[in-house]
GUMARTI-911644 format. One record per residue (C-alpha): residue number from 1; x, y, z; residue in three letters. Coordinates in steps of 0.1 Angstrom, whole numbers, plus 2048, in hexadecimal, padded with zeros to 3 digits. Layout:
N
<NUM, <X, Y, Z>, "ala"> ...
REM end
This chain:
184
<1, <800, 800, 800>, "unk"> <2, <81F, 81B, 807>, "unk"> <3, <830, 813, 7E7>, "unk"> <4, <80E, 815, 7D5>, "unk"> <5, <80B, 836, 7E9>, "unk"> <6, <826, 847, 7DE>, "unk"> <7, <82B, 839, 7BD>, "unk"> <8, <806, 845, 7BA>, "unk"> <9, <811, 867, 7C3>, "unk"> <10, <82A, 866, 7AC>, "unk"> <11, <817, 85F, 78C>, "unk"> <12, <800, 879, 796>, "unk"> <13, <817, 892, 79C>, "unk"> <14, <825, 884, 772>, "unk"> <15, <7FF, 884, 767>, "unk"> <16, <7F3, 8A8, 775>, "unk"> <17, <7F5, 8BE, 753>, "unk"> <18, <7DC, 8A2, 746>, "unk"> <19, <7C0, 8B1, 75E>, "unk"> <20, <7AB, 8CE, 74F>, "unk"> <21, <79A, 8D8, 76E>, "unk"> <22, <79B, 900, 779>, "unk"> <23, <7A1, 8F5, 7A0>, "unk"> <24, <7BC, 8DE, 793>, "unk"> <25, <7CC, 8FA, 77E>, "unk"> <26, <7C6, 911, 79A>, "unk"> <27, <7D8, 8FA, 7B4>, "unk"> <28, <7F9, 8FA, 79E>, "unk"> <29, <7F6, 921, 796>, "unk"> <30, <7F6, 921, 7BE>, "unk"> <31, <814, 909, 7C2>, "unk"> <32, <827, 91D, 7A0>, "unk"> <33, <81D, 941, 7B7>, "unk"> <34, <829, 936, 7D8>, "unk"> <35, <84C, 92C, 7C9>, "unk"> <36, <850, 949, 7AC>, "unk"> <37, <84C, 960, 7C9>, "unk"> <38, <866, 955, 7DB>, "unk"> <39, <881, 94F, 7B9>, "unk"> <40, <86D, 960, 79C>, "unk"> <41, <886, 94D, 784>, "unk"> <42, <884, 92B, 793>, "unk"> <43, <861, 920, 790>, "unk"> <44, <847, 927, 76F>, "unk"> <45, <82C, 90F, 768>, "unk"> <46, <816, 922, 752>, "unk"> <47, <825, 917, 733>, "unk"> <48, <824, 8F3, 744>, "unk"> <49, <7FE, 8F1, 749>, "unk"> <50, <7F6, 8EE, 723>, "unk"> <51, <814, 8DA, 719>, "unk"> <52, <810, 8B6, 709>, "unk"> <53, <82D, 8A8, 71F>, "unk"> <54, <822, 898, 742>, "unk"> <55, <82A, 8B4, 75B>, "unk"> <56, <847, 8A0, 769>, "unk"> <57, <856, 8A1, 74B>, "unk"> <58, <853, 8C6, 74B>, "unk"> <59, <865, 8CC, 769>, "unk"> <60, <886, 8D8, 76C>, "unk"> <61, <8A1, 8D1, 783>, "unk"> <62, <897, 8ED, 799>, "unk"> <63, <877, 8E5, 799>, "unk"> <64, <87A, 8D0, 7BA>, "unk"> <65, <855, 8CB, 7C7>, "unk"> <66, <84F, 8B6, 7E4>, "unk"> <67, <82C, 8A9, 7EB>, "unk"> <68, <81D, 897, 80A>, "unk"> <69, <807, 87C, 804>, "unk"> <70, <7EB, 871, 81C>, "unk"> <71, <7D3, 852, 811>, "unk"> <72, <7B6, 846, 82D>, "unk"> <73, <7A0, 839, 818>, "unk"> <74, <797, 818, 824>, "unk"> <75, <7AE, 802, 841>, "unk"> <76, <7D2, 80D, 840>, "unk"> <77, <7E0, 835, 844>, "unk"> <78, <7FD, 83E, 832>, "unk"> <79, <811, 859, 82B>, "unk"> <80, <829, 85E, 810>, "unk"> <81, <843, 87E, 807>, "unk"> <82, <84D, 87C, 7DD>, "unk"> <83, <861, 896, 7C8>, "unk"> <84, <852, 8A2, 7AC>, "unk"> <85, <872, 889, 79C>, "unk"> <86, <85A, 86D, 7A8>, "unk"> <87, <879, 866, 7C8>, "unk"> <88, <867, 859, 7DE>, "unk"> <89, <872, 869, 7FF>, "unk"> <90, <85F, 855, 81B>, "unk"> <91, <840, 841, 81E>, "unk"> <92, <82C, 832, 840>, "unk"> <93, <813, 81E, 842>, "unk"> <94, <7FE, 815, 863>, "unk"> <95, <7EC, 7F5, 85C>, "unk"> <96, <7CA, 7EE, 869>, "unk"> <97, <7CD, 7C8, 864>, "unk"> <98, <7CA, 7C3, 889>, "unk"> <99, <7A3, 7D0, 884>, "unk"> <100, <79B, 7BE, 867>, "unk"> <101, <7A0, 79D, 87B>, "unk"> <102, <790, 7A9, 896>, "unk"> <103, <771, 7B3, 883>, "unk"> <104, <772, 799, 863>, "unk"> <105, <776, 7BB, 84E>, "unk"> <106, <77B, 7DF, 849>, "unk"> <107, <762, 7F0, 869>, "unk"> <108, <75F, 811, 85B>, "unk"> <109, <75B, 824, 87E>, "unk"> <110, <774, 80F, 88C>, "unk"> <111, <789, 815, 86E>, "unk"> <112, <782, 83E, 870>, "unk"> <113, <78C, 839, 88F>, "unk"> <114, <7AC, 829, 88D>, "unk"> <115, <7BB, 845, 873>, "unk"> <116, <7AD, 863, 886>, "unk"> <117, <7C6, 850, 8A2>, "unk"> <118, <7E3, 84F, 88E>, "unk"> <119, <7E1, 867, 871>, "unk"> <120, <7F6, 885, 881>, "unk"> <121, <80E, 868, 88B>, "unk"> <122, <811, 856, 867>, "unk"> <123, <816, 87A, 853>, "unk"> <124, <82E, 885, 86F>, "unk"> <125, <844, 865, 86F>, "unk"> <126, <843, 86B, 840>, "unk"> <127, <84E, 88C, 848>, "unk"> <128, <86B, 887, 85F>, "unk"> <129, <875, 867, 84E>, "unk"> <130, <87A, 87E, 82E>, "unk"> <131, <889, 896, 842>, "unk"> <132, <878, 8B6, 83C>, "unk"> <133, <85A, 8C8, 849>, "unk"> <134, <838, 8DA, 83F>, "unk"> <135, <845, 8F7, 835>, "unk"> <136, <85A, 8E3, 81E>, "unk"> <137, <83D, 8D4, 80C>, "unk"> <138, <82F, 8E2, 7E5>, "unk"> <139, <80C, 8D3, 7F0>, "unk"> <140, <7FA, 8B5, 800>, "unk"> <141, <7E9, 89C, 7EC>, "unk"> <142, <7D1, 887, 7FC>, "unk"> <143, <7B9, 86B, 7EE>, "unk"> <144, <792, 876, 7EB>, "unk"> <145, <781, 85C, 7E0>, "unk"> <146, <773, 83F, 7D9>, "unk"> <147, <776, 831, 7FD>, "unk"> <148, <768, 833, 821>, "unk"> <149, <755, 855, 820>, "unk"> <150, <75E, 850, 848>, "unk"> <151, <788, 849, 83E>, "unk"> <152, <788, 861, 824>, "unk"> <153, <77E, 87F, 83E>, "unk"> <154, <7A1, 877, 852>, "unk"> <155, <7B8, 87E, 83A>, "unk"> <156, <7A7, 899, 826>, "unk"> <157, <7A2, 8A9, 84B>, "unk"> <158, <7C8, 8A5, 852>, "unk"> <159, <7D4, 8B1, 82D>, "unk"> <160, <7BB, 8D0, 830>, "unk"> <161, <7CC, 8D9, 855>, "unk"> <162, <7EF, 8D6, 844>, "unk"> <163, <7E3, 8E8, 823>, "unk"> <164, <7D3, 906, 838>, "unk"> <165, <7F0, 908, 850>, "unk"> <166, <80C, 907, 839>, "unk"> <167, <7F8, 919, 816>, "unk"> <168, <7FE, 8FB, 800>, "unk"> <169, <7E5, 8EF, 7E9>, "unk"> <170, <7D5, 8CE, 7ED>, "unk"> <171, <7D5, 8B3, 7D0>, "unk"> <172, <7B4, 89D, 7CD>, "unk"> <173, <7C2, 87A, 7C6>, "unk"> <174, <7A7, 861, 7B4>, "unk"> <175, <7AD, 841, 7CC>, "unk"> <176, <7A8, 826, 7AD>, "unk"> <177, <7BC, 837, 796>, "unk"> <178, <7D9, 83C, 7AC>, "unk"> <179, <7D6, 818, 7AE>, "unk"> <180, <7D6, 812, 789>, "unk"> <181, <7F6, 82D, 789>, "unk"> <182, <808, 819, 79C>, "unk"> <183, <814, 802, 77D>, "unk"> <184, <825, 827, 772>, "unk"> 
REM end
């Protein structure tokens, strides 16, 4: 589940100039602002969001994004930091497997439960294992569906806190198609 986590996060991060949506487009003006005002010559995207090359492709070597990943959307929480390379810097994962032989299953509240417990704990121990912190961080992806409307609420609650606190955007990951990614 980690490595599908951050390779996940990886191929999304490669895919991203294929999604036409305004909040999309308005989520990587935020990331290109937030960098072009600190180095106006390090960072322009705007020429990157209609090009025909995956945006990976597209960046340059100074183009060093680092994205946290959160995914809660059924038994397990993980946490995953990846370069915008596709480097995968850390990934946790707290397993729930104890649960699911308890209760023959995924529990849903249990299972809320459970990642409301060790959520801050799980993205804590991906960012310290990759040795950096928020403020270090382009934006927070997190997975939004399809999953355990209950599960789901953890981790888009946790990315939201981070993504407030620190002024990063937040990346909607699909949590089938990071699946299918994975293979990328």
């Amino acid at each position: 589940m980690a490595a599908a986590l951050g390779t996940a996060i990886s191929a999304t991060v490669s895919r991203l100039n294929f999604i036409s949506t305004t909040s999309f487009r308005q989520s990587l003006r935020a990331i290109e602002t937030r960098f072009s005002s600190s180095s106006p010559s390090r960072f322009s995207m705007s020429s990157r969001l209609n090009s025909p090359k995956p945006f990976a492709q597209n960046l340059t070597a100074a183009d060093n994004l680092v994205i946290l990943g959160i995914e809660t959307s059924c038994d397990d929480t993980a946490a995953a930091v990846v370069r915008s390379d596709g480097e995968i810097l850390s990934q946790i994962v707290s397993s729930q497997a104890d649960l699911l032989a308890r209760y023959g299953g995924v529990a849903p509240k249990m299972a809320e439960e459970a990642h409301a417990q060790v959520i801050d704990q799980v993205v804590q121990e991906a960012l310290d294992k990759a040795n950096i912190k928020e403020n270090d961080l382009s934006a927070v992806s997190v997975t939004i569906g399809p999953g355990l409307s209950l599960c789901l609420r953890v981790g888009v609650q946790k990315a939201r806190k981070i993504a407030g606190t620190f002024n990063l955007p937040i990346v909607g990951v699909h949590h089938m198609e990071a699946h299918a990614l994975v293979a990328r």
